[in-house]
PyMOL Python script that loads the backbone (N, CA, C, O; Angstrom):
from pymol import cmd

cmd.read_pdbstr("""\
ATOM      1  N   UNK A   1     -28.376  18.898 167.008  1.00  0.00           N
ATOM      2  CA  UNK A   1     -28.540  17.957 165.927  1.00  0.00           C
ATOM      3  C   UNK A   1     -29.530  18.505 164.922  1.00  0.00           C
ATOM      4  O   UNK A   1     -30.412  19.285 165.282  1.00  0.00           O
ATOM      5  N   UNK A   2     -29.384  18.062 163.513  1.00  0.00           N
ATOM      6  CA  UNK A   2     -29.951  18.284 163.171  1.00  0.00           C
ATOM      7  C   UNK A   2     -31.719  17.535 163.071  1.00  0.00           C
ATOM      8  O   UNK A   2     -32.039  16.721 163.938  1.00  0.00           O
ATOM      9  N   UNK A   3     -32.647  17.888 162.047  1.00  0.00           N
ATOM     10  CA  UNK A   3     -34.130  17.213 161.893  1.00  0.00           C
ATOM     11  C   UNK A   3     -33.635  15.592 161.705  1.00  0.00           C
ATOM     12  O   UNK A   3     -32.472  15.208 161.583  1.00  0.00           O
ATOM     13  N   UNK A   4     -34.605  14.936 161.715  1.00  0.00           N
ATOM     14  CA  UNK A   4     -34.393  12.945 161.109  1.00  0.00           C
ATOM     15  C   UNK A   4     -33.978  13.713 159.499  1.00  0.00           C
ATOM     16  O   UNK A   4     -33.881  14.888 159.146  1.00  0.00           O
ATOM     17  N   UNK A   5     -33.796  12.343 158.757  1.00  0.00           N
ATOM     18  CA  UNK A   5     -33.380  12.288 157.750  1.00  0.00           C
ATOM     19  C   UNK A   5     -34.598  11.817 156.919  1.00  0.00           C
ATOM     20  O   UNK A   5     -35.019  10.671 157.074  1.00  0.00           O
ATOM     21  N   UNK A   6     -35.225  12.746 155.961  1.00  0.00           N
ATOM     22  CA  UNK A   6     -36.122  12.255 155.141  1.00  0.00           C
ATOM     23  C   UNK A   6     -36.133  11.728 153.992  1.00  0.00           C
ATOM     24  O   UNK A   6     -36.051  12.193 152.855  1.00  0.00           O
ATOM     25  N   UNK A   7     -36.265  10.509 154.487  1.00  0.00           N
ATOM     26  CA  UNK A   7     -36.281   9.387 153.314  1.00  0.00           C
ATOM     27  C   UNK A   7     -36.981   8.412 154.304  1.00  0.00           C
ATOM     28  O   UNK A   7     -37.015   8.393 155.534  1.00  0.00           O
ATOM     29  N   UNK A   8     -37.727   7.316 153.002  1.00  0.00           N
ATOM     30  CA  UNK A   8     -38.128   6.141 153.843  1.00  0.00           C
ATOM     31  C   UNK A   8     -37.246   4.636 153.615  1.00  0.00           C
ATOM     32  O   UNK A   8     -37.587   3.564 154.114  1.00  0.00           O
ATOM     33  N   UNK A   9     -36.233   4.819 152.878  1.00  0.00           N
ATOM     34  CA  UNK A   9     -34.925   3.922 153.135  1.00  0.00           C
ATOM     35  C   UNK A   9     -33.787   3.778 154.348  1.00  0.00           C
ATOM     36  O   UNK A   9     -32.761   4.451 154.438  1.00  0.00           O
ATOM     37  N   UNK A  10     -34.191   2.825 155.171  1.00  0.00           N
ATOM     38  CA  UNK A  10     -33.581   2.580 156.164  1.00  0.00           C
ATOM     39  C   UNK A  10     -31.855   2.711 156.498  1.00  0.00           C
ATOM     40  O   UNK A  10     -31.204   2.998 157.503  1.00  0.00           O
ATOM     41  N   UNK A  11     -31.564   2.387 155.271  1.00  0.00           N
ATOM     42  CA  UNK A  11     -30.531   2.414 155.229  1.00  0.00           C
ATOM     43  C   UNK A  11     -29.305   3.332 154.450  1.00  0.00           C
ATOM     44  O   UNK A  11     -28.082   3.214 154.384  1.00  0.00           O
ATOM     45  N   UNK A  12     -30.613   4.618 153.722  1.00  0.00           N
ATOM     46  CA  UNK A  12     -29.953   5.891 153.292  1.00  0.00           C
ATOM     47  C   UNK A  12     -29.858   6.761 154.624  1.00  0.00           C
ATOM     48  O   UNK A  12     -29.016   7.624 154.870  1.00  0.00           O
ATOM     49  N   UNK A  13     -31.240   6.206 155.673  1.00  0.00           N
ATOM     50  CA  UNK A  13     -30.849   7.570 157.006  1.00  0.00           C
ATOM     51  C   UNK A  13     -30.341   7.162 158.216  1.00  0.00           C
ATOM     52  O   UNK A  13     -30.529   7.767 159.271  1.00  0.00           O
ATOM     53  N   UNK A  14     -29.250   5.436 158.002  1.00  0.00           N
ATOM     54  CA  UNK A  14     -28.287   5.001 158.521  1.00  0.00           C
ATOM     55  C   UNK A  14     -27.421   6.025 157.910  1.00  0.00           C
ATOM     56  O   UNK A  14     -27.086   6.902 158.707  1.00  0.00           O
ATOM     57  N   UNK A  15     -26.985   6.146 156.756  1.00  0.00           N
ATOM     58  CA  UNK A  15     -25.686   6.868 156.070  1.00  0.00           C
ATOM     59  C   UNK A  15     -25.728   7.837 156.264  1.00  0.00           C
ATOM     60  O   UNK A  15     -24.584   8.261 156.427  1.00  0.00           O
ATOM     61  N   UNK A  16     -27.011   9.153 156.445  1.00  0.00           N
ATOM     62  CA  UNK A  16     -26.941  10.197 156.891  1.00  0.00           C
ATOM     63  C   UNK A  16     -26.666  10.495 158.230  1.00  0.00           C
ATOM     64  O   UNK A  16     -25.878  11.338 158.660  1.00  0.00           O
ATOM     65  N   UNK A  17     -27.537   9.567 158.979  1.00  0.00           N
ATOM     66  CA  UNK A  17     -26.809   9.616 160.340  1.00  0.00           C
ATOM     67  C   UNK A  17     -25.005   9.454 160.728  1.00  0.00           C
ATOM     68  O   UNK A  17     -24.200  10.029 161.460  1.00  0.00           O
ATOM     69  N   UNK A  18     -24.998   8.765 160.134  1.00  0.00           N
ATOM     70  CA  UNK A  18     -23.418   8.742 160.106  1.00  0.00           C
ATOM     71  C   UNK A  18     -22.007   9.508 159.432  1.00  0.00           C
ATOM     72  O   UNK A  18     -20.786   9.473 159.590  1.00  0.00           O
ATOM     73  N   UNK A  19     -22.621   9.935 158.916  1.00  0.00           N
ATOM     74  CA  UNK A  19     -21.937  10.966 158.097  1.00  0.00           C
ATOM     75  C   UNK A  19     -22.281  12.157 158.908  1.00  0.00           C
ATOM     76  O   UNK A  19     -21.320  12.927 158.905  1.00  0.00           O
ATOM     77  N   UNK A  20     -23.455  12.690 159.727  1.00  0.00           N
ATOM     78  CA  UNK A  20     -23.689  13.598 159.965  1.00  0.00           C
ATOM     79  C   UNK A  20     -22.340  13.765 161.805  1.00  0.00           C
ATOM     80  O   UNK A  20     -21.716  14.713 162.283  1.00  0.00           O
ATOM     81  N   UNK A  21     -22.485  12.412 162.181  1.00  0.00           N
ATOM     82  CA  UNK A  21     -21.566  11.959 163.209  1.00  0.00           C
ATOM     83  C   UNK A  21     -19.466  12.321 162.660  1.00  0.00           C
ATOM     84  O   UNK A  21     -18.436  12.747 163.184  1.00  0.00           O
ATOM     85  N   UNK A  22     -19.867  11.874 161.552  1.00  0.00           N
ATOM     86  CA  UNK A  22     -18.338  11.618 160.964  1.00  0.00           C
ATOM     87  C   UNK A  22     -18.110  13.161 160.673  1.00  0.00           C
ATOM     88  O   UNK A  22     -16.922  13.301 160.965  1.00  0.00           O
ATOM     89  N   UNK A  23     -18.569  14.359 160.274  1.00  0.00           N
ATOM     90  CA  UNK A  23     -18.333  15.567 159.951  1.00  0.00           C
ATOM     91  C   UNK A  23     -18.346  16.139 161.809  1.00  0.00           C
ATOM     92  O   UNK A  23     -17.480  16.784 162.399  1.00  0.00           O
ATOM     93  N   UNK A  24     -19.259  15.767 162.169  1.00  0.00           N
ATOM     94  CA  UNK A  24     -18.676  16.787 163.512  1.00  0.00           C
ATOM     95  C   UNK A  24     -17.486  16.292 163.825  1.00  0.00           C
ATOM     96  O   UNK A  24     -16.736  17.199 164.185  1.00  0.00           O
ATOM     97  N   UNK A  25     -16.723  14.685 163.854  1.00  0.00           N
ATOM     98  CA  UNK A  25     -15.310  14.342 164.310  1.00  0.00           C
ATOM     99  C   UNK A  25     -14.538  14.674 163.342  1.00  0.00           C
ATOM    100  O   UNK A  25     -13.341  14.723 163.625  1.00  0.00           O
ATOM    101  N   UNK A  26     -14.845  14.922 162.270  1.00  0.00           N
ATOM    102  CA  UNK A  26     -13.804  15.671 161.584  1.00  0.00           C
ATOM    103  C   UNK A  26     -13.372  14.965 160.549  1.00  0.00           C
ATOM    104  O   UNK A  26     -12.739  15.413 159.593  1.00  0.00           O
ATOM    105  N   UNK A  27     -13.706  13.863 160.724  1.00  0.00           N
ATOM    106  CA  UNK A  27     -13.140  12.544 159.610  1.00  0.00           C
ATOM    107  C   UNK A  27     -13.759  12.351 158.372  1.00  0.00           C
ATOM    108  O   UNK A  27     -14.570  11.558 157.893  1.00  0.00           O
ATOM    109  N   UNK A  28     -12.853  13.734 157.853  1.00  0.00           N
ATOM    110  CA  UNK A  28     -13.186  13.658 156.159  1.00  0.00           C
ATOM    111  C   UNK A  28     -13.248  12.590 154.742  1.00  0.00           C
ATOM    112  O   UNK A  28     -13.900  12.443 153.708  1.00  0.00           O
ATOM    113  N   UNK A  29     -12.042  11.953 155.518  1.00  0.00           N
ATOM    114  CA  UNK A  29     -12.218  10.700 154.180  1.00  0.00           C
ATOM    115  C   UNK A  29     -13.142  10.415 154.420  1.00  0.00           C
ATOM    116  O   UNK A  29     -13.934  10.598 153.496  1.00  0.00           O
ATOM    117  N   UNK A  30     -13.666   9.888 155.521  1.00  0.00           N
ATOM    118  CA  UNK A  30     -14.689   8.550 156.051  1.00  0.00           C
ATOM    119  C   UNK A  30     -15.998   9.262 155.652  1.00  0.00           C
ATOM    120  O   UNK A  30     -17.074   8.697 155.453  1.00  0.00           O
ATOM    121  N   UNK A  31     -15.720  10.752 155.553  1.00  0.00           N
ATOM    122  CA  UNK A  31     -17.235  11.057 154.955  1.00  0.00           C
ATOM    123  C   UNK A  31     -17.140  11.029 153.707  1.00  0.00           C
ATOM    124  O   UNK A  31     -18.271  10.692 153.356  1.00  0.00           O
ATOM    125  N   UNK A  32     -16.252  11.222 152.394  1.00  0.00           N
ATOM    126  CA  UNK A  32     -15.835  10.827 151.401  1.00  0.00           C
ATOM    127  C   UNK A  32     -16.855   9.431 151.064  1.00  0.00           C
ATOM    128  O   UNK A  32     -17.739   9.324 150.213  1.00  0.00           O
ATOM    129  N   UNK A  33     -16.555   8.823 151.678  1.00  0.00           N
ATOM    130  CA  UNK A  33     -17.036   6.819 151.249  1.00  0.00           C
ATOM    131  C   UNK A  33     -18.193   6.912 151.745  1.00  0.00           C
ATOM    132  O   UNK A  33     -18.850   6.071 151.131  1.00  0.00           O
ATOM    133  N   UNK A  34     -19.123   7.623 152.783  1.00  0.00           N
ATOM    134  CA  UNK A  34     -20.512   7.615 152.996  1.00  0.00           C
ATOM    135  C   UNK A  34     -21.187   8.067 151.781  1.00  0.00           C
ATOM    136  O   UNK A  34     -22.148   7.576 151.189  1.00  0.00           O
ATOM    137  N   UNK A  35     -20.330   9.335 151.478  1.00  0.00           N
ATOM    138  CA  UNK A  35     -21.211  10.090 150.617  1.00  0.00           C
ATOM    139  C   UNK A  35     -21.098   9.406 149.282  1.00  0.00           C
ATOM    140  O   UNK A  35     -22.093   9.591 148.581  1.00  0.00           O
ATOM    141  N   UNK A  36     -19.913   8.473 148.598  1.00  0.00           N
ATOM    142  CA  UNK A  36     -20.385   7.214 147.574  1.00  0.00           C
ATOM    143  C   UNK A  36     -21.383   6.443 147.732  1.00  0.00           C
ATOM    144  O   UNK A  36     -22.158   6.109 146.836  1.00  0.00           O
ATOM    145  N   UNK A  37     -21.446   6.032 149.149  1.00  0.00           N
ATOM    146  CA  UNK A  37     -22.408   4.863 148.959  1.00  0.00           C
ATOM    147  C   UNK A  37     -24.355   5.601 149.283  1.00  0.00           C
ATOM    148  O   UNK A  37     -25.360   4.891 149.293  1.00  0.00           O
ATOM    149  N   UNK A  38     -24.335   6.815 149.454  1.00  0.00           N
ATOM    150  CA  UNK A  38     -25.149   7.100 149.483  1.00  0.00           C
ATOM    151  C   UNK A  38     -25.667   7.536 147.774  1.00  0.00           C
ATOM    152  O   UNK A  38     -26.777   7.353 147.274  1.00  0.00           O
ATOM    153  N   UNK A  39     -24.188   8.285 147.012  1.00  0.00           N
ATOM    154  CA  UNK A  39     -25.181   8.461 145.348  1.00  0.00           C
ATOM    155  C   UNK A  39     -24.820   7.011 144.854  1.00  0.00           C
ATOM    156  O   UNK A  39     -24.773   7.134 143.630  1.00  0.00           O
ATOM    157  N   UNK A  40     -24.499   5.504 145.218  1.00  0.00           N
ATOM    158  CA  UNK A  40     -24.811   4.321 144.703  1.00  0.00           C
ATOM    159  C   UNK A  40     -25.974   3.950 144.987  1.00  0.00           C
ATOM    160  O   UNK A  40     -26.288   3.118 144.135  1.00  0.00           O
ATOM    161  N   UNK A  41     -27.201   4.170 146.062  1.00  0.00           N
ATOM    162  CA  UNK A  41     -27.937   4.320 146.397  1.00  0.00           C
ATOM    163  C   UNK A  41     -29.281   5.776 145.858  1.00  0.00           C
ATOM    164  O   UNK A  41     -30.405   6.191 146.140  1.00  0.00           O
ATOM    165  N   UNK A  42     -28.532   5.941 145.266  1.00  0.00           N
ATOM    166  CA  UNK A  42     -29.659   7.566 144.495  1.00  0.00           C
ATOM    167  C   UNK A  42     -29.909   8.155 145.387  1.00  0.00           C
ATOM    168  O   UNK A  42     -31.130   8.304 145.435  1.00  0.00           O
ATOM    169  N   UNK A  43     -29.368   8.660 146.266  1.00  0.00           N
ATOM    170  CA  UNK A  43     -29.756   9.485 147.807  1.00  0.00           C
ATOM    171  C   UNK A  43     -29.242  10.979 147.129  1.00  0.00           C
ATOM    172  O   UNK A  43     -28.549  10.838 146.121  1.00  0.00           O
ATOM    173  N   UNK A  44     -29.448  12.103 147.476  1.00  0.00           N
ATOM    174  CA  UNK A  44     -28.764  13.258 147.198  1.00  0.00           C
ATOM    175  C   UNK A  44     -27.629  13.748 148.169  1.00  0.00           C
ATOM    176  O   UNK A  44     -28.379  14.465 148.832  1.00  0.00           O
ATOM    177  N   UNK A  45     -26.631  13.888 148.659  1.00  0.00           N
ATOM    178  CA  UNK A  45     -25.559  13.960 148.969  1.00  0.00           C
ATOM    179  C   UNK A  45     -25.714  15.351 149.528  1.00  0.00           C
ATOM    180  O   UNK A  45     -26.020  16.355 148.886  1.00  0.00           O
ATOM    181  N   UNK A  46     -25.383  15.238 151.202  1.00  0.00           N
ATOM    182  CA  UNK A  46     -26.045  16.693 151.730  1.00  0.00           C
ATOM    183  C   UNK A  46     -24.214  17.883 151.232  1.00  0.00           C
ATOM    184  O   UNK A  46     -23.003  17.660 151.207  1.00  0.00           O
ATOM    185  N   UNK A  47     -25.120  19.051 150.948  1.00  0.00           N
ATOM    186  CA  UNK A  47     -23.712  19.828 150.138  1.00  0.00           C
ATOM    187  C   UNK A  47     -22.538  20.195 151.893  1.00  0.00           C
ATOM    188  O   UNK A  47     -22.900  20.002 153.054  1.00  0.00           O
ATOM    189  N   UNK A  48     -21.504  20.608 151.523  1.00  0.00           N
ATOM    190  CA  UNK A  48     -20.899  20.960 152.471  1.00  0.00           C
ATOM    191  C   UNK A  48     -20.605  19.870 153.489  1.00  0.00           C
ATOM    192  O   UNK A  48     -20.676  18.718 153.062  1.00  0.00           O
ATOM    193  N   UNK A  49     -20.330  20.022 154.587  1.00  0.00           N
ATOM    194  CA  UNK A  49     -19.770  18.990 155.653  1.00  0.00           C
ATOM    195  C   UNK A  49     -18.343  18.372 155.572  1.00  0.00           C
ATOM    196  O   UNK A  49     -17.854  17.509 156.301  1.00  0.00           O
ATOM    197  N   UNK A  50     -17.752  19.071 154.427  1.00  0.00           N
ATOM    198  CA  UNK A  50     -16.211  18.538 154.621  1.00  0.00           C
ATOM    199  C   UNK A  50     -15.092  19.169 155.623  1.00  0.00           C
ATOM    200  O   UNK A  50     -14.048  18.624 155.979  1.00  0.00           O
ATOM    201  N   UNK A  51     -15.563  20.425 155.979  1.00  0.00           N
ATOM    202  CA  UNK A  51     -14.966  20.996 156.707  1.00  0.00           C
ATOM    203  C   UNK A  51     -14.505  20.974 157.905  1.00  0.00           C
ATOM    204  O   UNK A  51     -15.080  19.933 158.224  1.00  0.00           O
ATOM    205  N   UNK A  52     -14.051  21.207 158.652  1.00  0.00           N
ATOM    206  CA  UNK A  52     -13.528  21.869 160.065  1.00  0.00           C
ATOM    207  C   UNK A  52     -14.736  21.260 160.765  1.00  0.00           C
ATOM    208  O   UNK A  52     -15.929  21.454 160.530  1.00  0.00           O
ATOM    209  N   UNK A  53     -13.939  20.183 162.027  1.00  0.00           N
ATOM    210  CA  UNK A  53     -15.462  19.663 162.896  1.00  0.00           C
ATOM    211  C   UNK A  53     -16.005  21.031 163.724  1.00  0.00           C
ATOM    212  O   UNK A  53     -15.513  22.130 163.981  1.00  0.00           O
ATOM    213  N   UNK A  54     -17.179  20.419 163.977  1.00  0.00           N
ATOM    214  CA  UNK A  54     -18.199  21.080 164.810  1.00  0.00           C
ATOM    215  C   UNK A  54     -17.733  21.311 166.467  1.00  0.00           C
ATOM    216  O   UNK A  54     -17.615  20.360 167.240  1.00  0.00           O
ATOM    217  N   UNK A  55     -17.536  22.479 166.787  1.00  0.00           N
ATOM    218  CA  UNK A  55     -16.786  22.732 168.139  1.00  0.00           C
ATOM    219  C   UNK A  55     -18.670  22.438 169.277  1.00  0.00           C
ATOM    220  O   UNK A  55     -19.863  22.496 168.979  1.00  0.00           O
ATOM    221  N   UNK A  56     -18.083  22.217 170.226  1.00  0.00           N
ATOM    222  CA  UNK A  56     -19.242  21.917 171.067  1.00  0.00           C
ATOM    223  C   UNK A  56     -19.646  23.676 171.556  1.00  0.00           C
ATOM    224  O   UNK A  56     -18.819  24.506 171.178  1.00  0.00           O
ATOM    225  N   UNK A  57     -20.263  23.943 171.962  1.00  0.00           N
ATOM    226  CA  UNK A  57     -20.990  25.080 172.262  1.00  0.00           C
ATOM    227  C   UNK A  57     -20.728  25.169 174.224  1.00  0.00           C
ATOM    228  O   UNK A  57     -20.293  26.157 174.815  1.00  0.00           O
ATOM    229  N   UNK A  58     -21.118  23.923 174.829  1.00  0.00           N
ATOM    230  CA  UNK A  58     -20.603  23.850 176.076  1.00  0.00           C
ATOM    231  C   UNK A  58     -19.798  22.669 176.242  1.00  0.00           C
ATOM    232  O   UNK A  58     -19.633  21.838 175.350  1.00  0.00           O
ATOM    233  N   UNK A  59     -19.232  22.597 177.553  1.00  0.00           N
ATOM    234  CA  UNK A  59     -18.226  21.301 177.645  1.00  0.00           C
ATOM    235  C   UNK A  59     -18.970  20.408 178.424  1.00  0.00           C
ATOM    236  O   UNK A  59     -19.884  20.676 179.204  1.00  0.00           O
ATOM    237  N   UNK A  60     -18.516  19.376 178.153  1.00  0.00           N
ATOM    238  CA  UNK A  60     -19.363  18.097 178.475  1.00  0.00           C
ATOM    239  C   UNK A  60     -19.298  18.025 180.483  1.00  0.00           C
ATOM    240  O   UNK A  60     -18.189  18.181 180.992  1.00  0.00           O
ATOM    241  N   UNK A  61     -19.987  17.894 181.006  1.00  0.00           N
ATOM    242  CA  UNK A  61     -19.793  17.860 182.568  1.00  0.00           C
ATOM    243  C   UNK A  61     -19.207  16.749 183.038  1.00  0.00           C
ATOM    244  O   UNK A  61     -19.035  15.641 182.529  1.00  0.00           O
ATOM    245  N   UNK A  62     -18.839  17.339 184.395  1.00  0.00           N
ATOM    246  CA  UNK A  62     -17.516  16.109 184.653  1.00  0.00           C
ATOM    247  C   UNK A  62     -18.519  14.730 185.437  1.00  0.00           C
ATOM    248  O   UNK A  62     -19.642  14.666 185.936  1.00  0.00           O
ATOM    249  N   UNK A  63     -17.357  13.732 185.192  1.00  0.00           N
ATOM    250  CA  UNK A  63     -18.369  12.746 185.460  1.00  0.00           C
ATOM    251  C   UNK A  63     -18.327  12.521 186.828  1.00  0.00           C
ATOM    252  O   UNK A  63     -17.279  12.932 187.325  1.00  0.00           O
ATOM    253  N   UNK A  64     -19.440  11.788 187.953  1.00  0.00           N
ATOM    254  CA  UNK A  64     -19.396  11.768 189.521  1.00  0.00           C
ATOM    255  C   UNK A  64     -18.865  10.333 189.260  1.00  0.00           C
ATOM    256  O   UNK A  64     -19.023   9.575 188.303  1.00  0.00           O
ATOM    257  N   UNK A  65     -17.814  10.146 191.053  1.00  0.00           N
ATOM    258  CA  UNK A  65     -17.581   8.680 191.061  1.00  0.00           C
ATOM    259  C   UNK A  65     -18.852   7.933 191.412  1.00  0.00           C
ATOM    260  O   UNK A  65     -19.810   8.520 191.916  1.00  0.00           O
ATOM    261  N   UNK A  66     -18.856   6.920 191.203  1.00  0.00           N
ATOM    262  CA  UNK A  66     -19.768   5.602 191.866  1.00  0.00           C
ATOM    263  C   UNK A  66     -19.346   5.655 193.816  1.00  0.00           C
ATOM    264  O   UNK A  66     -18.193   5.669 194.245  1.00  0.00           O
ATOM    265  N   UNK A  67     -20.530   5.674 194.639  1.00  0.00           N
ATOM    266  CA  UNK A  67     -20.121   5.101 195.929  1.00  0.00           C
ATOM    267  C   UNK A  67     -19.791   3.978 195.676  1.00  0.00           C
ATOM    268  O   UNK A  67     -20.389   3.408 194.763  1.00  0.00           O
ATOM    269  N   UNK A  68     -18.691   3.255 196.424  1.00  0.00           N
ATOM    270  CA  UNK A  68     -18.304   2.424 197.303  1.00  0.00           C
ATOM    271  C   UNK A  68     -19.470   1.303 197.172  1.00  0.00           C
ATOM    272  O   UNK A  68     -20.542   1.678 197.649  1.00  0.00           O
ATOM    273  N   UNK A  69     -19.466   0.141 196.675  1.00  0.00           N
ATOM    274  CA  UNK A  69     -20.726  -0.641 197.101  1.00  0.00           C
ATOM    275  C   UNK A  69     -20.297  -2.018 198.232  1.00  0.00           C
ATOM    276  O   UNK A  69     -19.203  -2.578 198.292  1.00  0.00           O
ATOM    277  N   UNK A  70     -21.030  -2.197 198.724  1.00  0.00           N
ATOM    278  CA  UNK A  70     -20.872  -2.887 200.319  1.00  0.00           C
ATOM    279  C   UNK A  70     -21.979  -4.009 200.010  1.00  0.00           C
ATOM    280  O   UNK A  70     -23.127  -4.094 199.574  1.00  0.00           O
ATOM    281  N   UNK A  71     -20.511  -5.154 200.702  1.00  0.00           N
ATOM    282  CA  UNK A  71     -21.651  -6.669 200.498  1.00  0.00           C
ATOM    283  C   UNK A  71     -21.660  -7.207 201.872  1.00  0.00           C
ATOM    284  O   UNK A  71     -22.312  -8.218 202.134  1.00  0.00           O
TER     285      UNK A  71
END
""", "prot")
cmd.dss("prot")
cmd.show_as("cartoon", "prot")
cmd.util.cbc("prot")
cmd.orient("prot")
């Protein structure tokens, strides 16, 4: 991940956070409409991120079952 988002508007480093989420899944429009409502907001619009999502580096580990629970 990347650093926090510097700003002290709560709700410009909601939009960065989310946008920063929406570019690793790949979902370009949806970063399209973040990145409006962030310059309706006077935020600066981080460059790049339309591209090709973010491949993971390792694969996520497999998950263990739950024991059995006994009443």
């Amino acid at each position: 991940m990347t650093d926090a988002p510097q700003t002290e508007d709560s709700m410009v480093a909601a939009l960065l956070r989310e946008r920063e989420g929406l570019v690793q899944r790949g979902l370009t429009d949806r970063v399209g409409e973040v990145d409006e409502q962030l310059r309706l907001r006077g935020a600066e619009v981080p460059d790049g991120g339309t591209s090709k999502p973010v491949s993971r580096t390792t694969p996520p580990k497999g998950r263990r079952s739950r024991d059995a629970e006994t009443t």
